[in-house]
C-alpha positions in Angstrom: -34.8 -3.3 1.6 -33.8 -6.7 -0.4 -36.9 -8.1 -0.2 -38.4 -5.0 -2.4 -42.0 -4.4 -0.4 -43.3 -1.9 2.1 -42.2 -2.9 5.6 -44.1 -0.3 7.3 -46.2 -3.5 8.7 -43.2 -4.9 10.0 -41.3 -1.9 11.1 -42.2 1.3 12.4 -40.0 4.2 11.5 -41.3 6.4 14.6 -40.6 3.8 17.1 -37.1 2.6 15.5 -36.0 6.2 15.7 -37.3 6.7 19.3 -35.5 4.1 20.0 -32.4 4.7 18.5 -32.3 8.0 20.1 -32.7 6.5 23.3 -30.1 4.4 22.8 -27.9 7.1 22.1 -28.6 9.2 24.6 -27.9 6.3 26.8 -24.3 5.4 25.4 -23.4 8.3 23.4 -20.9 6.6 21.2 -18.3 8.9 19.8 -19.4 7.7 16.3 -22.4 9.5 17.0 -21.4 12.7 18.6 -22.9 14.6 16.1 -26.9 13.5 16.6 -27.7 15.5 18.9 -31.0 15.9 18.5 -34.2 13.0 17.8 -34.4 15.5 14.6 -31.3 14.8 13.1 -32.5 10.7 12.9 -35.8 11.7 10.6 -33.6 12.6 7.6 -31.6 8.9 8.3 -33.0 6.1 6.1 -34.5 3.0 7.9 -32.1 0.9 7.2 -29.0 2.8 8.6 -31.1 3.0 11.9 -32.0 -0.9 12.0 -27.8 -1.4 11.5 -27.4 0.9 14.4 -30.0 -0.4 16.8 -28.5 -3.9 15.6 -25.3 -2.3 16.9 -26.9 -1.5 20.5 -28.4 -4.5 20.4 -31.6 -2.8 21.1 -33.2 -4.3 17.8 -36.0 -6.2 19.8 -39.7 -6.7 19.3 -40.6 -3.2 20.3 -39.5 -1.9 17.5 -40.2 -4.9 14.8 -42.6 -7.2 14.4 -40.5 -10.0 14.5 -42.9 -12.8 13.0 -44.3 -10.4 10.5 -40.8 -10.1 9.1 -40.1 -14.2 9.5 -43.4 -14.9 7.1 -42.2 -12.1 4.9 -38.9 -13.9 4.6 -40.7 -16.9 4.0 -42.9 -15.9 1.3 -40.2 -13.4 -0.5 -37.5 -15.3 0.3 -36.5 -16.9 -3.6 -36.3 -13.5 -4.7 -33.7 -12.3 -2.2 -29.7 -12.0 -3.2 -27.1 -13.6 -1.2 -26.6 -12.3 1.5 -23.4 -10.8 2.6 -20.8 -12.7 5.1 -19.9 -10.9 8.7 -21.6 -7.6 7.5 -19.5 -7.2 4.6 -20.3 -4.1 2.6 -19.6 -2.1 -0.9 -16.8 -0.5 1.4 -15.0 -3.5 2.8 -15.5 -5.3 -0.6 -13.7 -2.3 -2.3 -11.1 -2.3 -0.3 -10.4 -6.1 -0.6 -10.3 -5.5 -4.5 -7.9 -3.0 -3.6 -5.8 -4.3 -1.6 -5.8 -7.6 -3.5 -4.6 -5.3 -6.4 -2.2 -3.8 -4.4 -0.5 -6.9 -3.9 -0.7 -8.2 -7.3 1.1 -5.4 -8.3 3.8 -5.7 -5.1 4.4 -8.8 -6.4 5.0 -8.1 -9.8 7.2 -5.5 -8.8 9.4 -7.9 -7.0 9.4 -10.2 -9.2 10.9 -7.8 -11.6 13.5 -6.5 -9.7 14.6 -9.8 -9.0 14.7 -10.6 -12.8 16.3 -7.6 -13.2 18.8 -8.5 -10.4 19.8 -11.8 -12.1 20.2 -10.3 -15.4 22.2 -7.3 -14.0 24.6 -10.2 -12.5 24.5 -12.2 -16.0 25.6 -9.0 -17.6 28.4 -8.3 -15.2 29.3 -11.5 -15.3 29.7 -11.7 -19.2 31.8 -8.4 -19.1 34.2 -9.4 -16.8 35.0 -12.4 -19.2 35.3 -10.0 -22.0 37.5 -7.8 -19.7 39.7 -9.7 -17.8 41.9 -8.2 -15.3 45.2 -7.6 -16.6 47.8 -5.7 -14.5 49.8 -3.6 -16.5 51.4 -1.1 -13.6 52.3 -0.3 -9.7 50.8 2.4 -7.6 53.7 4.8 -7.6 52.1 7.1 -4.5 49.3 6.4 -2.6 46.0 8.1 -3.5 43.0 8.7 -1.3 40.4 10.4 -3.2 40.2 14.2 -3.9 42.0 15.7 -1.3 44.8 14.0 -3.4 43.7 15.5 -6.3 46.8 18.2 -7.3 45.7 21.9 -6.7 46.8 23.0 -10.6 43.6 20.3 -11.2 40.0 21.7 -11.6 38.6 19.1 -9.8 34.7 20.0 -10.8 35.8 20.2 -14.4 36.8 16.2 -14.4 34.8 13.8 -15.9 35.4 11.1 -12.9 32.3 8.7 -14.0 33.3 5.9 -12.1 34.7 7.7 -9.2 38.7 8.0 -8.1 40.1 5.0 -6.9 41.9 4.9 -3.8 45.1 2.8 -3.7 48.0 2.8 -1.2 51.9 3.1 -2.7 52.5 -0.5 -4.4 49.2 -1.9 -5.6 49.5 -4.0 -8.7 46.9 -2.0 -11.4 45.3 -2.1 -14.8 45.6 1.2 -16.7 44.2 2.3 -19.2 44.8 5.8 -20.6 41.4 8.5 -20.6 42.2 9.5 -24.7 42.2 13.5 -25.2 43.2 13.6 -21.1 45.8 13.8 -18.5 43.8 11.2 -16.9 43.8 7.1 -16.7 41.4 4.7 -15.9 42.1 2.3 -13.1 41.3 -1.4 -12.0 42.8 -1.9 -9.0 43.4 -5.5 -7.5 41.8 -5.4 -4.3 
């Protein structure tokens, strides 16, 4: 096909496809399951049938002219691209871009989060200097979450943001009063 000439002197489509179907026949690959007739090969360009008689290693001189083919080579040959390594195809090649782009983009992602993961740490770092930990007050009771919480308390009408912090009768605290609430935001030592 590359070398762009009529290689009905080198190869015979009749004979290639007689002998690919005897091939089959023979082996019946499960690739093939569905040829199931010599019929089905006459609508299968040339090509495809050389790869598959390549693939049964059955592509002898029977079916090409071997030195026909050679001289052809040799007189065509400057005109022919490069050819492709270990049978490489527009498939595999796509999928090589893809999954070289698929990486790329994996490690990009990575090296964002990690960014991210230092700045996230630069940040709390800075805050905590801004906020330093001051206890102001002592755990009168312990407190263990919601079940805690007193019934006369509309638990799912609380703003809790950070959560409810669970401290045991004694711990030294930071409080800081919620404005407009009943409520006081808690820094426990621990």
């Amino acid at each position: 096909e590359a070398l762009g000439t009529d290689l009905s002197s080198v190869v015979s489509e009749e004979k290639v496809a007689a002998r690919l179907w005897k091939e089959i026949s023979r082996h019946r690959p499960q690739e093939l399951e569905a040829v199931t007739s010599p019929r089905h090969l006459a609508v299968w360009p040339l090509q495809d049938m050389l790869r598959w008689l390549c693939w049964f290693e059955a592509a002898d001189e029977e079916v090409i002219d071997k030195g026909t083919l050679v001289q052809l080579l040799l007189d065509k040959g400057e005109d022919l691209p490069a050819p492709g390594f270990l049978g490489e195809t527009a498939e595999s090649n796509f999928l090589t871009q893809v999954q070289g782009r698929v990486s790329a983009v994996k490690d990009a992602a990575t090296a964002l989060l990690s960014q991210l993961s230092k700045e996230l740490l630069t940040a709390e770092a800075l805050e905590r200097t801004r906020h330093s930990w001051f206890p102001n007050g002592r755990a009168k009771q312990a407190f263990s979450g919601p079940k805690d919480v007193p019934l006369e308390v509309d638990i799912d009408a609380v703003d809790v943001g950070m959560g409810l912090l669970e401290v045991r009768e004694g711990d030294r605290l930071d409080l800081t009063p919620k404005v407009g609430t009943d409520w006081t935001w808690c820094i426990s030592e621990g």
